[in-house]
Structure formats: structure tokens, C-alpha cells
matplotlib code that plots the C-alpha trace (Angstrom):
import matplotlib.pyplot as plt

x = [148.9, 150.9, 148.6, 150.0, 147.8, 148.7, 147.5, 147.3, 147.7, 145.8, 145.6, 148.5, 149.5, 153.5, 155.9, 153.6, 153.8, 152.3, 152.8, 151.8, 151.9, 151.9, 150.3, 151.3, 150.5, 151.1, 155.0, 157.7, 157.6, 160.3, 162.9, 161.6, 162.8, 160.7, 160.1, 158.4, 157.8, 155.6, 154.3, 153.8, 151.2, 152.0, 155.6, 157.1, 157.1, 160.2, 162.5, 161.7, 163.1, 164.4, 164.3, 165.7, 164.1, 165.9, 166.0, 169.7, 170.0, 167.8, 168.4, 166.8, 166.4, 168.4, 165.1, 163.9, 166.9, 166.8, 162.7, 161.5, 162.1, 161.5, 161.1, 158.9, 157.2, 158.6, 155.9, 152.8, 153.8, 153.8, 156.3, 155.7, 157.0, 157.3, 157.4, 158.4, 158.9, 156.4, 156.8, 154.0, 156.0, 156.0, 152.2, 151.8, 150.5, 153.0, 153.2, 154.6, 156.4, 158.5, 159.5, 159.8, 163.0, 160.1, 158.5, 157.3, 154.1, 152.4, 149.7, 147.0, 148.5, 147.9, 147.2, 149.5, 148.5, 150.7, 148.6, 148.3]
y = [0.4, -1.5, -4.5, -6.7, -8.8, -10.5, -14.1, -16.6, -15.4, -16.5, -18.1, -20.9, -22.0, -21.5, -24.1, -24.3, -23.2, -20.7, -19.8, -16.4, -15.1, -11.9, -11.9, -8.8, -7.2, -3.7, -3.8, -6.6, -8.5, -10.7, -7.3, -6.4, -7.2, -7.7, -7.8, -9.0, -6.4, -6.9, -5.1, -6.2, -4.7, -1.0, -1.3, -0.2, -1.5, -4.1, -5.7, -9.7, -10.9, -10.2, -11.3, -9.8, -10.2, -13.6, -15.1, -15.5, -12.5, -13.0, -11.2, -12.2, -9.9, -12.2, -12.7, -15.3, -16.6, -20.4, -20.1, -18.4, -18.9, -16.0, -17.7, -16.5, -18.1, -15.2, -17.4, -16.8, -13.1, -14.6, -14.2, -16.3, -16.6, -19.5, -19.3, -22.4, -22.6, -19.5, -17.5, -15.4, -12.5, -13.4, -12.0, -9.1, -8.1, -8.8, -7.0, -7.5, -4.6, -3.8, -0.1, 1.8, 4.9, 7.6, 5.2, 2.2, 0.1, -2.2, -4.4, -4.5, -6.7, -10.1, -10.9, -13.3, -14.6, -16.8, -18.0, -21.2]
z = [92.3, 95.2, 97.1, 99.2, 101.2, 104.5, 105.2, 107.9, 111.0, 114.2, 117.5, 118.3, 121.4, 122.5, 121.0, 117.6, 114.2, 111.8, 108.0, 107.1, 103.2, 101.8, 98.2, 95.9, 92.8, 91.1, 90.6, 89.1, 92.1, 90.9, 90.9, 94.4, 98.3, 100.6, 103.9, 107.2, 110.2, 113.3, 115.8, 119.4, 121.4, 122.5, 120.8, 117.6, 114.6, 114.4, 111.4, 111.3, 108.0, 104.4, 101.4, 97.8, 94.9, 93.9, 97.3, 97.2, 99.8, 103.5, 106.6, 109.9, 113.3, 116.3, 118.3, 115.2, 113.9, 114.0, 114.3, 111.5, 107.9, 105.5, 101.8, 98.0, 95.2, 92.1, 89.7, 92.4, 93.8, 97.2, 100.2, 103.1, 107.0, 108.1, 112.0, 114.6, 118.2, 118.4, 121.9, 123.5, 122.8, 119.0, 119.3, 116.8, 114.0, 111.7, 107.8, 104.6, 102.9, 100.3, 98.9, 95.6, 95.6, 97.0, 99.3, 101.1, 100.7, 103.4, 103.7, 105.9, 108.7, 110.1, 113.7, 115.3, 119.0, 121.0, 124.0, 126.1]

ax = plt.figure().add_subplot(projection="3d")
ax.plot(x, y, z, "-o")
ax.set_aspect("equal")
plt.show()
């Protein structure tokens, strides 16, 4: 079945830097998009960044352009984010999805704190 596992989230203070990755398994990762989402405290889940499944294709949402980086690794199942110039209202949990034609898959989360 469909796994994805978040990684690397945590505590940084404003200005620094994170990398988060999203491992997966259970599908032809290589064939599949993928994508980052977040969400803040008592909001909605939001759009950060896309990727399809050759990397030649990425989207970002206007409040990270310039910041984050959304990148994969087809040969280790593994999309990462990397996120610079990290804002407290970056803090989230932030996911790693990707979806099939009858539905969508998430991981777990990862927790992502921006506080001086």
C-alpha cells in the first residue's frame, strides 16, 4: 500500500533553514507528482510546492517562492523541501502527498516551529 513518511522537521529560529523529506513506497514513485502542504495552526490545509514525477515540472505557492526549494531523489523514493529564510508564520505541520485517479495519500506530518 501507499507510505509516505515525513522527516525532519523541528524547532529553528526565524531567518534559518530546515530540510524536510518525505520517503515513499507502495506505487512507481518515479511516474508520480508529488507534493508539499502545510498546515498552520487553526488554518487550512495550504498548497506549498510541486513536483512531477521527472522533476522537469515544479509549482510553488507565492508566500515561498524565492525561499523554498521543492526537489527528489527518483533512485531513493525521497522528495525533499528545502526551506530558507524561515518566518514564524512558516510554523506548521507540513505533509507530503501525492494521489492515485480515486484518491490522495498523505503522510503522517512533520512539525515545523519557527520561534526566536
Amino acid at each position: 500500500q501507499v507510505q509516505l513518511m515525513e522527516s525532519g522537521g523541528g524547532l529553528v529560529h526565524p531567518g534559518g533553514s530546515l530540510t524536510l523529506s518525505c520517503a515513499a513506497s507502495g506505487f512507481t514513485f518515479r511516474n508520480a507528482a508529488m507534493s508539499w502542504y502545510r498546515q498552520p495552526p487553526g488554518k487550512e490545509r495550504e498548497l506549498v510546492a510541486g513536483i512531477s514525477g521527472t522533476g522537469s515540472n515544479i509549482n510553488y505557492a507565492d508566500f515561498v517562492k524565492g525561499r523554498f526549494t521543492i526537489s527528489r531523489d527518483n533512485a531513493k523514493n525521497t522528495i525533499y523541501l528545502q526551506m530558507n529564510s524561515l518566518k514564524p508564520e512558516d510554523t506548521a505541520v507540513y505533509y507530503c502527498s501525492t494521489f492515485s485517479p480515486l484518491r490522495s495519500y498523505w503522510g503522517q506530518g512533520t512539525q515545523v516551529t519557527v520561534s526566536s
